[in-house]
CHARMM internal coordinates of N, CA and C (Angstrom, degrees):
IC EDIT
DIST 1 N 1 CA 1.4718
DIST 1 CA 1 C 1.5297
ANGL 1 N 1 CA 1 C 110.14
DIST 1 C 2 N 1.1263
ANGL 1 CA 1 C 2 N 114.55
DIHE 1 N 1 CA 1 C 2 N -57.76
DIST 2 N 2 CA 1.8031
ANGL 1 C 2 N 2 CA 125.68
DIHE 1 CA 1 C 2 N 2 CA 163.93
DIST 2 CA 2 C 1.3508
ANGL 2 N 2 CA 2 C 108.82
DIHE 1 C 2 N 2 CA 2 C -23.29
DIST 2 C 3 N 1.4116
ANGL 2 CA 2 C 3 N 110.11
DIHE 2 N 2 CA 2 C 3 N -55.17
DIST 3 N 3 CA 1.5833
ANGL 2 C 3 N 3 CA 112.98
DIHE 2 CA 2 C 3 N 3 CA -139.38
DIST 3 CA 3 C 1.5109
ANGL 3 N 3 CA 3 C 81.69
DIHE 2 C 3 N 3 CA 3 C -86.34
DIST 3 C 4 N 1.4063
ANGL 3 CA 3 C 4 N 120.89
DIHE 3 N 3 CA 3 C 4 N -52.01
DIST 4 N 4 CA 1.5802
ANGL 3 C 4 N 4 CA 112.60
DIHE 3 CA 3 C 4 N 4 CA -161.14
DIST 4 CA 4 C 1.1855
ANGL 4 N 4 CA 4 C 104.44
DIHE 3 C 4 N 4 CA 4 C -55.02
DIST 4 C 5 N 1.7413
ANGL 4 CA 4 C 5 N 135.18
DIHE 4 N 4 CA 4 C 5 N -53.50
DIST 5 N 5 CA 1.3566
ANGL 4 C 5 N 5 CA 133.54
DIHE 4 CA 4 C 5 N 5 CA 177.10
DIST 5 CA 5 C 1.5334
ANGL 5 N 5 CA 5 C 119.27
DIHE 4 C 5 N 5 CA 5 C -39.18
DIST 5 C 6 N 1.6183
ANGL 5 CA 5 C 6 N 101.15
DIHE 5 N 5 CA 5 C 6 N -40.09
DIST 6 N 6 CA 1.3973
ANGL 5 C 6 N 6 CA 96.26
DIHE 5 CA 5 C 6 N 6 CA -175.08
DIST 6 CA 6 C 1.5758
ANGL 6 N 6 CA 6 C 103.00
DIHE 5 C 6 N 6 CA 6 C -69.48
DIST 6 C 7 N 1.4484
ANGL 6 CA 6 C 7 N 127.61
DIHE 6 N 6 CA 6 C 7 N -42.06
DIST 7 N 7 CA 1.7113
ANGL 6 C 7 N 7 CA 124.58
DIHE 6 CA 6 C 7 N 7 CA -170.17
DIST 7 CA 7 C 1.5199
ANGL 7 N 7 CA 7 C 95.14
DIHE 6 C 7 N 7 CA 7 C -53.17
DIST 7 C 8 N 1.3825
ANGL 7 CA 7 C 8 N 117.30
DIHE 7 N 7 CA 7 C 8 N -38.96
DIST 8 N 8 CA 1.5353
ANGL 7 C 8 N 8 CA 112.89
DIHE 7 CA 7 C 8 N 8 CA -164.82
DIST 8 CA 8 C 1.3769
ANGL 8 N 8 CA 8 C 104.90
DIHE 7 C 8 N 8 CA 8 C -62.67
DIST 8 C 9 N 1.1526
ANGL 8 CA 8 C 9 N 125.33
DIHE 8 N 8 CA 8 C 9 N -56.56
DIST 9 N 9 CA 1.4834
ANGL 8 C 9 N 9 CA 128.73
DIHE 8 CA 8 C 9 N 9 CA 176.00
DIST 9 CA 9 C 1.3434
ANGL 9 N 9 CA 9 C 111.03
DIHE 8 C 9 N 9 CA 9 C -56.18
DIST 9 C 10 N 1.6843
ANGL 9 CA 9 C 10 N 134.75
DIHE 9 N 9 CA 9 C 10 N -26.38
DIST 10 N 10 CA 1.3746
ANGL 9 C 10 N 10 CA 114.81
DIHE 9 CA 9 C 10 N 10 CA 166.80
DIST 10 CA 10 C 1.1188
ANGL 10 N 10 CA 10 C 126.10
DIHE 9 C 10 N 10 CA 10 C -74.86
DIST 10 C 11 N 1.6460
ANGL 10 CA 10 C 11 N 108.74
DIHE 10 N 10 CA 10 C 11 N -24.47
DIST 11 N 11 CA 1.7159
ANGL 10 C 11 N 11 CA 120.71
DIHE 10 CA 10 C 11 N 11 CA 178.38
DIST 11 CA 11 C 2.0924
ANGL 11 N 11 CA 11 C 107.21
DIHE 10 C 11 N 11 CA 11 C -67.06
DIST 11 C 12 N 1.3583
ANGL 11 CA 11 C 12 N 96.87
DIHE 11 N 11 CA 11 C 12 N -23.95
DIST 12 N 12 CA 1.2280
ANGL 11 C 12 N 12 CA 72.32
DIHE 11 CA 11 C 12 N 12 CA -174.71
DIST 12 CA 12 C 1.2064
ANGL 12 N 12 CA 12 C 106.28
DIHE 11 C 12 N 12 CA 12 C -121.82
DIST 12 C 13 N 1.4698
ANGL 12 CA 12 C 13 N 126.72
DIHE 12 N 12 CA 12 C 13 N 39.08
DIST 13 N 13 CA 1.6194
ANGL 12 C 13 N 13 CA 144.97
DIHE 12 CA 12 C 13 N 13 CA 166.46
DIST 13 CA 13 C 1.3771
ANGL 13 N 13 CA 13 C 89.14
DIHE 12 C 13 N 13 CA 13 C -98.52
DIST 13 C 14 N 1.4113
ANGL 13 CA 13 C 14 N 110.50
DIHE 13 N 13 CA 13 C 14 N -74.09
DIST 14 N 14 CA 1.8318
ANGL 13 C 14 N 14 CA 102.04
DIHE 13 CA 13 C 14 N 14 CA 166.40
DIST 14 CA 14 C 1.2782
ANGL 14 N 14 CA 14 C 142.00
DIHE 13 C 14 N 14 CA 14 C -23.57
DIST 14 C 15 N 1.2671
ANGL 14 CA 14 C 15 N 113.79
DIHE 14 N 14 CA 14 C 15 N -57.26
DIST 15 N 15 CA 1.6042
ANGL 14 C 15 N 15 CA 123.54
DIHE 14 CA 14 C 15 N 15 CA 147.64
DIST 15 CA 15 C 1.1347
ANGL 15 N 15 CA 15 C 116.52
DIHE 14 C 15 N 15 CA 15 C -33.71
DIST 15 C 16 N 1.6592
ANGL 15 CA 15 C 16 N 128.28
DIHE 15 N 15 CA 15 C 16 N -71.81
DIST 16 N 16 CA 1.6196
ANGL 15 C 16 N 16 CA 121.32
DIHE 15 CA 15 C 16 N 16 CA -167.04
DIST 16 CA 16 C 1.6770
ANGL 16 N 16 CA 16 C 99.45
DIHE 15 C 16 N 16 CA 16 C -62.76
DIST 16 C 17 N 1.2481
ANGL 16 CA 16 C 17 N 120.55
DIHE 16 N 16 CA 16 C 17 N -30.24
DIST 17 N 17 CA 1.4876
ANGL 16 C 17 N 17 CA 117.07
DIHE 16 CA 16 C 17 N 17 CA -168.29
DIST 17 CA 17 C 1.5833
ANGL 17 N 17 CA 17 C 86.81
DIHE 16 C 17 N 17 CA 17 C -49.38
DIST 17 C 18 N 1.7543
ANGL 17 CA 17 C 18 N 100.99
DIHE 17 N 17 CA 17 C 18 N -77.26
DIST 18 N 18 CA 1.5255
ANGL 17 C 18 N 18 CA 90.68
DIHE 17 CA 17 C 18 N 18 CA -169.10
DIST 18 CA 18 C 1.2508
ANGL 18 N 18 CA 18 C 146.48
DIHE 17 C 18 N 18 CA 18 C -19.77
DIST 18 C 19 N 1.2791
ANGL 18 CA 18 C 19 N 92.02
DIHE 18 N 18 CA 18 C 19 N -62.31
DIST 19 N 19 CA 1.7576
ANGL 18 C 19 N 19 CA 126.21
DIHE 18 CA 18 C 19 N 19 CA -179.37
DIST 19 CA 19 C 1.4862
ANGL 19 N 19 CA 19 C 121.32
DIHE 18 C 19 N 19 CA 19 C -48.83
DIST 19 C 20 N 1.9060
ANGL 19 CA 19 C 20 N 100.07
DIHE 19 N 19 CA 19 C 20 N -28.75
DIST 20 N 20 CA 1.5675
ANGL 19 C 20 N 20 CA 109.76
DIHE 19 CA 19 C 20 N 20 CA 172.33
DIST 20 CA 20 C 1.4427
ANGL 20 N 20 CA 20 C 97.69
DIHE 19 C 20 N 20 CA 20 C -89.72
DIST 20 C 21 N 0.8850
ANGL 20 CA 20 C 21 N 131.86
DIHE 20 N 20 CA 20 C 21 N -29.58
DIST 21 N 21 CA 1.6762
ANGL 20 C 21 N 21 CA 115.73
DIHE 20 CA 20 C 21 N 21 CA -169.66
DIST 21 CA 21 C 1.6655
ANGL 21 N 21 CA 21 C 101.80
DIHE 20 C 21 N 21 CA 21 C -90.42
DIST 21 C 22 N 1.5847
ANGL 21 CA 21 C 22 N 114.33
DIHE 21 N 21 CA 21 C 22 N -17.20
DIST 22 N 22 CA 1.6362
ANGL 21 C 22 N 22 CA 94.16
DIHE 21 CA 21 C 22 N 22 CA 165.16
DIST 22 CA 22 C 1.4516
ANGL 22 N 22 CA 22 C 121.86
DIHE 21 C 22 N 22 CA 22 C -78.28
DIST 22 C 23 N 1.2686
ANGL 22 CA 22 C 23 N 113.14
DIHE 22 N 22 CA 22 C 23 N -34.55
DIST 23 N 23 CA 1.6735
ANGL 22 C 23 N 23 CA 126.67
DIHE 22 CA 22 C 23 N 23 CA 169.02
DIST 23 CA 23 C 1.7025
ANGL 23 N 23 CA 23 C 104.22
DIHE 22 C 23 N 23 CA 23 C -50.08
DIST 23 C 24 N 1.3180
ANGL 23 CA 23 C 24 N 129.43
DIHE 23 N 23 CA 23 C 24 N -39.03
DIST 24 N 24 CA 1.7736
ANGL 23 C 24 N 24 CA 137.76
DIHE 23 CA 23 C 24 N 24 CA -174.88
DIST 24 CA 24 C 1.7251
ANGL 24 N 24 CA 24 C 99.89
DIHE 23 C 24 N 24 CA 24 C -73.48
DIST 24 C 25 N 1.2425
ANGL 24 CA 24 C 25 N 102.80
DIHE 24 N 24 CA 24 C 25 N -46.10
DIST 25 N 25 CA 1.3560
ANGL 24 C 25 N 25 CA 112.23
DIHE 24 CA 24 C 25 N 25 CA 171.06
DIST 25 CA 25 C 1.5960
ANGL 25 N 25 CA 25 C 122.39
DIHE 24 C 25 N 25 CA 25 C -50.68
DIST 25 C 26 N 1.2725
ANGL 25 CA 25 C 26 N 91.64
DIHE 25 N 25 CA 25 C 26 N -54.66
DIST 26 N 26 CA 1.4659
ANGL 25 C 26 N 26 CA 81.31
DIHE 25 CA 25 C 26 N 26 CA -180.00
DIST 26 CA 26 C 1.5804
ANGL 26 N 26 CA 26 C 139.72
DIHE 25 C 26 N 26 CA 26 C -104.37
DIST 26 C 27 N 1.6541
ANGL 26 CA 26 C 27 N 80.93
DIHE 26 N 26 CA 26 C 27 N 10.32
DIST 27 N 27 CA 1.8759
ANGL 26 C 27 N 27 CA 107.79
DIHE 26 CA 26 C 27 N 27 CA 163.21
DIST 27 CA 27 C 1.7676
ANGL 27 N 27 CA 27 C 94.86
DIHE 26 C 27 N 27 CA 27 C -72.37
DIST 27 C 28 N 1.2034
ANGL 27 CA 27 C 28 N 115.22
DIHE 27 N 27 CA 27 C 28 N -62.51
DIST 28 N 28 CA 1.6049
ANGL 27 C 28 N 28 CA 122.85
DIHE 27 CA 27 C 28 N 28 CA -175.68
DIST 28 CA 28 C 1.8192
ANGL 28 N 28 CA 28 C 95.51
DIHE 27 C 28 N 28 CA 28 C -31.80
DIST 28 C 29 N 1.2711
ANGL 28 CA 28 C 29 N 99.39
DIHE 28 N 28 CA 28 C 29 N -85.09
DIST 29 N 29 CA 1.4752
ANGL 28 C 29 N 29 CA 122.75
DIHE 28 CA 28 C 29 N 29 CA -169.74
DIST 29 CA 29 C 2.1283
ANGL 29 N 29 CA 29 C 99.96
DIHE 28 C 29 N 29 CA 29 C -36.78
DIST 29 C 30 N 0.8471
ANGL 29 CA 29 C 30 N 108.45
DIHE 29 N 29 CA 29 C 30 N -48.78
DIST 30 N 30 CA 1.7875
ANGL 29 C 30 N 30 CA 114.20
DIHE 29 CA 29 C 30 N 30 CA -173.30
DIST 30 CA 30 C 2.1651
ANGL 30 N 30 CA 30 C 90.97
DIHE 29 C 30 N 30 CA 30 C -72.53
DIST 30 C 31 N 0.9550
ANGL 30 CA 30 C 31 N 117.93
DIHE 30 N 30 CA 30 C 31 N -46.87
DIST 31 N 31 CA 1.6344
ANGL 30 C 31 N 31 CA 109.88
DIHE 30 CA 30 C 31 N 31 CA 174.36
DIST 31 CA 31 C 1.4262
ANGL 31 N 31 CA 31 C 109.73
DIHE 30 C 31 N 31 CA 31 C -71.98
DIST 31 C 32 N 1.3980
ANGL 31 CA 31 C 32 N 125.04
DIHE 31 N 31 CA 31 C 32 N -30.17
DIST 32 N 32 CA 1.7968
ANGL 31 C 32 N 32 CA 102.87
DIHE 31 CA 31 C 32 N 32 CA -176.44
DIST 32 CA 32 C 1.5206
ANGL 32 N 32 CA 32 C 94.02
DIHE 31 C 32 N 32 CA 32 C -80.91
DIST 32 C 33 N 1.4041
ANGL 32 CA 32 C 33 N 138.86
DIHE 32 N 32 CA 32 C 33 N -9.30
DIST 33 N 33 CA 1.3437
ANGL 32 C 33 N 33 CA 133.84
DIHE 32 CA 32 C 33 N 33 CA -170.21
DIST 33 CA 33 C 1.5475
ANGL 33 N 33 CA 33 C 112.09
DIHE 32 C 33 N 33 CA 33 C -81.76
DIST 33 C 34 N 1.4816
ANGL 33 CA 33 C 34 N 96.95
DIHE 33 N 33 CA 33 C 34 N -42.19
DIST 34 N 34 CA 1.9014
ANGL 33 C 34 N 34 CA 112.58
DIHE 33 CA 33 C 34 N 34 CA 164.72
DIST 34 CA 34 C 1.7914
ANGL 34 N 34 CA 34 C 97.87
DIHE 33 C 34 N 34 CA 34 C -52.66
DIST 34 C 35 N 1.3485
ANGL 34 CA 34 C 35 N 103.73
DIHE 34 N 34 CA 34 C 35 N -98.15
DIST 35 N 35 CA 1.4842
ANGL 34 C 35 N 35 CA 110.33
DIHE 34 CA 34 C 35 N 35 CA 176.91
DIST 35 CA 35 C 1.6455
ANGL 35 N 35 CA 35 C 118.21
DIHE 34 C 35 N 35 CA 35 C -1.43
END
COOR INIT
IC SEED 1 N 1 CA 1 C
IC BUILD
C-alpha cells in the first residue's frame, strides 16, 4: 500500500516537472518569435 502511494506521488511529481518545463518552453519559443 506504501509503496504504490509513494509511485503515485512520483508519477505525478513527474508530471508537474514536465508540465513546467513545457509551459518554459513555450514562453522561450513565443519570445524568440517576438525577437
Amino acid at each position: 500500500m506504501l509503496m504504490s502511494s509513494k509511485n503515485q506521488y512520483s508519477y505525478e511529481f513527474k508530471k508537474q516537472i514536465i508540465k513546467e518545463c513545457y509551459e518554459l518552453h513555450k514562453e522561450k519559443a513565443a519570445l524568440n518569435q517576438v525577437s
